[in-house]
C-alpha positions in Angstrom: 7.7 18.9 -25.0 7.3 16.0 -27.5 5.0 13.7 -28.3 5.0 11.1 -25.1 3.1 8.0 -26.6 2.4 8.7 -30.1 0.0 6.2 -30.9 -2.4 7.4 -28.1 -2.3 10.8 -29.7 -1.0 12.5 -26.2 1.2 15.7 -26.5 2.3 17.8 -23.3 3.4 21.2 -24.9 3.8 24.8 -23.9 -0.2 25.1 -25.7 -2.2 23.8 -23.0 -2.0 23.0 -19.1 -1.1 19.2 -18.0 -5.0 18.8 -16.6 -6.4 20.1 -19.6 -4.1 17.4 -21.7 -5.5 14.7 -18.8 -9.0 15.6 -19.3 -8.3 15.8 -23.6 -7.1 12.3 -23.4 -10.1 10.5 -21.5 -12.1 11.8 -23.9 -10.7 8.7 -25.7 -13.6 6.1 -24.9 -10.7 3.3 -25.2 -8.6 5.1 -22.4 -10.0 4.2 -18.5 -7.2 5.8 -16.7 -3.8 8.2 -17.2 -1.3 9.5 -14.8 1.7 11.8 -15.4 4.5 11.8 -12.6 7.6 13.2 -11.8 11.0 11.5 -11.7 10.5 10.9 -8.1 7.3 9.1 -8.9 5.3 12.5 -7.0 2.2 12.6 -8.6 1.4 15.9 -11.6 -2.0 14.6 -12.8 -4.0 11.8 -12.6 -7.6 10.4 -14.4 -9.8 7.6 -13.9 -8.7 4.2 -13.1 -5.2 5.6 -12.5 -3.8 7.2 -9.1 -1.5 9.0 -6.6 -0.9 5.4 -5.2 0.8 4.2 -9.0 3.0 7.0 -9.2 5.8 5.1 -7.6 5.4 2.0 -9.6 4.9 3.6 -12.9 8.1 5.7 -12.5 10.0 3.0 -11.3 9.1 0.5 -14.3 10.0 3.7 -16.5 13.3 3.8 -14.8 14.2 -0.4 -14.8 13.0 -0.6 -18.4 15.1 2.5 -19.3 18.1 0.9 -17.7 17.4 -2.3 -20.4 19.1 -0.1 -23.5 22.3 0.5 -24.1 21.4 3.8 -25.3 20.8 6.5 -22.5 18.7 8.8 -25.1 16.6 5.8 -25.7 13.1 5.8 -24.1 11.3 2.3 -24.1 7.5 2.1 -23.9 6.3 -0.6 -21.1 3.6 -2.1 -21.9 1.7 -4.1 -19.1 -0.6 -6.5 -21.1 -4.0 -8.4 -19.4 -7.3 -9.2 -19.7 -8.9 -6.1 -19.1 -6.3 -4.0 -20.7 -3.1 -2.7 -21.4 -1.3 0.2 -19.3 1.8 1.5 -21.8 4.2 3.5 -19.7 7.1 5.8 -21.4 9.4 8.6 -19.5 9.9 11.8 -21.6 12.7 13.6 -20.0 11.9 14.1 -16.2 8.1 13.4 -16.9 6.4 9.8 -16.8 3.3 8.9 -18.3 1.1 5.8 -17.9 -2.0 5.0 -20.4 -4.5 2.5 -19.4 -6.5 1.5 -22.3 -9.3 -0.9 -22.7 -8.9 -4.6 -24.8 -10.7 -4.1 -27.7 
């Protein structure tokens, strides 16, 4: 597959397992949490701050924000913005994937 969310450096490809990718990308001192779900919102893979209870949520942001273009091929990144962070979310396909990163 492609690169989901290019400027966090996260691929999912035939290379490697999903946990291994999971486990790669909190390795990234800025990233607290990362969860990958289906297009029912079940839950692949999940790390750190990040849970089986977001799935839902994440996929269903994925899916509103999606339903914002005009384009069908067009996949928009949410970005949830606060204090302690930022969460980017962005659907690949029939995969979902949520970043939460640390303010710097």
């Amino acid at each position: 597959m492609q690169n989901l969310l290019s400027s966090e450096n996260i691929t999912l490809d035939h290379s490697g397992t999903l946990e291994q990718h999971l486990d790669d990308t909190m390795k990234n001192p800025a990233i607290v949490g990362v969860l990958c779900t289906d297009a029912q919102g079940h839950n692949l893979g999940c790390r750190g701050s990040l849970s089986d209870e977001h799935g839902g949520v994440v996929s269903v942001l994925a899916k509103q924000a999606a339903s914002l273009t005009k384009d069908p091929t067009d996949s928009p990144t949410v970005c949830l913005e606060s204090d302690s962070g930022n969460i980017l979310v962005r659907t690949h396909g029939t995969i979902t994937l949520a970043v939460h990163k640390m303010a710097s």
